[in-house]
N, C-alpha and C positions, 0 to 999 in steps of 0.2 A: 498488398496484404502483408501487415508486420509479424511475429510472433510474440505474444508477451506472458511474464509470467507472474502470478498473483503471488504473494509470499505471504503469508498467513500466518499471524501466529496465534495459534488456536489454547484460547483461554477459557472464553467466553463462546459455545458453542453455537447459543440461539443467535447472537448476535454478529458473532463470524459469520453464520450463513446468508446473513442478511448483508452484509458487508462486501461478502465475495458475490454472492448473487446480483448487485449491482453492478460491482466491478467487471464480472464476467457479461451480463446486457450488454453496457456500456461497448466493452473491448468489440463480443460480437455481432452488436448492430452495424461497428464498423467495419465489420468485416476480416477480422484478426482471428486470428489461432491463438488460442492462450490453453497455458499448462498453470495446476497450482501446487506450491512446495509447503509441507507447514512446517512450521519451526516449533519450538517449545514457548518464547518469549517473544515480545516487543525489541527489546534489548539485542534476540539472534536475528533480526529482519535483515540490518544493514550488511551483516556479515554474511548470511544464504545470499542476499544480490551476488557480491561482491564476488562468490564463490562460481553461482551461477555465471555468472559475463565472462568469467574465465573459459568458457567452454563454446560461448560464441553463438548458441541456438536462440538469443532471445535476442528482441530487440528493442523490446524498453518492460518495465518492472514497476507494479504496484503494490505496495505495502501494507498492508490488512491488519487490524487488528485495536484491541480494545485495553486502555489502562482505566483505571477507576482509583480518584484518590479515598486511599486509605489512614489510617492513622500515624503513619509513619512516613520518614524524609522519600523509602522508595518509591511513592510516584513521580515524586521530582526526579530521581535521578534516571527512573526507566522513559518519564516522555521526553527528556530533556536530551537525554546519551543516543533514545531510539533516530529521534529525530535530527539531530549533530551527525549522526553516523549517516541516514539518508539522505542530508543537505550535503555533505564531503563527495558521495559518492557523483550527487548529482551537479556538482562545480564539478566534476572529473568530467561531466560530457556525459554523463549516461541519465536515459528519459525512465526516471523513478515519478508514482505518484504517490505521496504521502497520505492513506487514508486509516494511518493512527490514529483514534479517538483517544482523547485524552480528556475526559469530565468527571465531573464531580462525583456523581451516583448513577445507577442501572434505566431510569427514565430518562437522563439526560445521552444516554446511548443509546435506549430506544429509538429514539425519534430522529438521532445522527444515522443510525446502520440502516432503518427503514429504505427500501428504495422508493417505499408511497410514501415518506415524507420529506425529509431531510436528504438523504441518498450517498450520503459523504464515499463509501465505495462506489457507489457510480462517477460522481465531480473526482474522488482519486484517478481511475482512470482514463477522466475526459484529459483531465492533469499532463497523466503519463505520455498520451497522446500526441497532444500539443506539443509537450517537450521533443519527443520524436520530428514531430513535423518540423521543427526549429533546427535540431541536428541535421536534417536530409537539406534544411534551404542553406545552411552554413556550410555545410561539408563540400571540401573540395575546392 
């Protein structure tokens, strides 16, 4: 049994809890202990891991959370920066699942957060998982 912790950045409410509520199935059908942190942005996800791993109670991290492009450059720079920052962490050796939504409009995230359809917070934490199991077969 690992502990993992969901990091959430809570924007988009309906669909964060669709997002975590996958992600948390996922973790506890396998039998994991998970904690969730929330951030303010996409953009604080990579930086609460990074803070969290410092303290040593987790053992691998899912990323939660919803961009929706808008009229302006910042959705490029929030899925592009959120997602750099959690690919850096996870080349460092640490079992991150990316389940950043980054889509167009609010029905193209429906049907991502859904765990009846799409499920993308559940496949983030199958993700996390797997990285995990990869860490323990290397280690050592």
């Amino acid at each position: 049994m690992a502990r993992f912790l969901i990091v959430e950045a809570r924007f988009y409410d309906h669909l964060n809890d669709m997002l975590v509520a996958g992600a948390r199935a996922a973790l506890e059908a396998a039998g994991h202990d998970v904690d969730v942190l929330t951030v303010p942005g996409a953009l604080e996800i990579p930086g609460a891991i990074a803070l969290a791993s410092e303290s040593g109670q987790y053992d691998g991290y899912v990323g939660i959370g919803v961009v929706i492009r808008g009229e302006t450059y910042h959705f490029e720079i929030v899925a592009g920066e959120s997602a750099r920052g959690i690919m850096a962490l996870t080349m460092d050796g640490m079992a991150i699942g990316n389940g950043i939504l980054t889509v167009e409009n609010e029905d193209q995230a429906l049907v991502r957060a859904d765990p009846k359809q799409k499920d993308k917070g559940g496949e983030a934490a199958q993700a996390a998982m797997a990285l995990l199991k990869l860490q323990e077969r290397f280690a050592g």
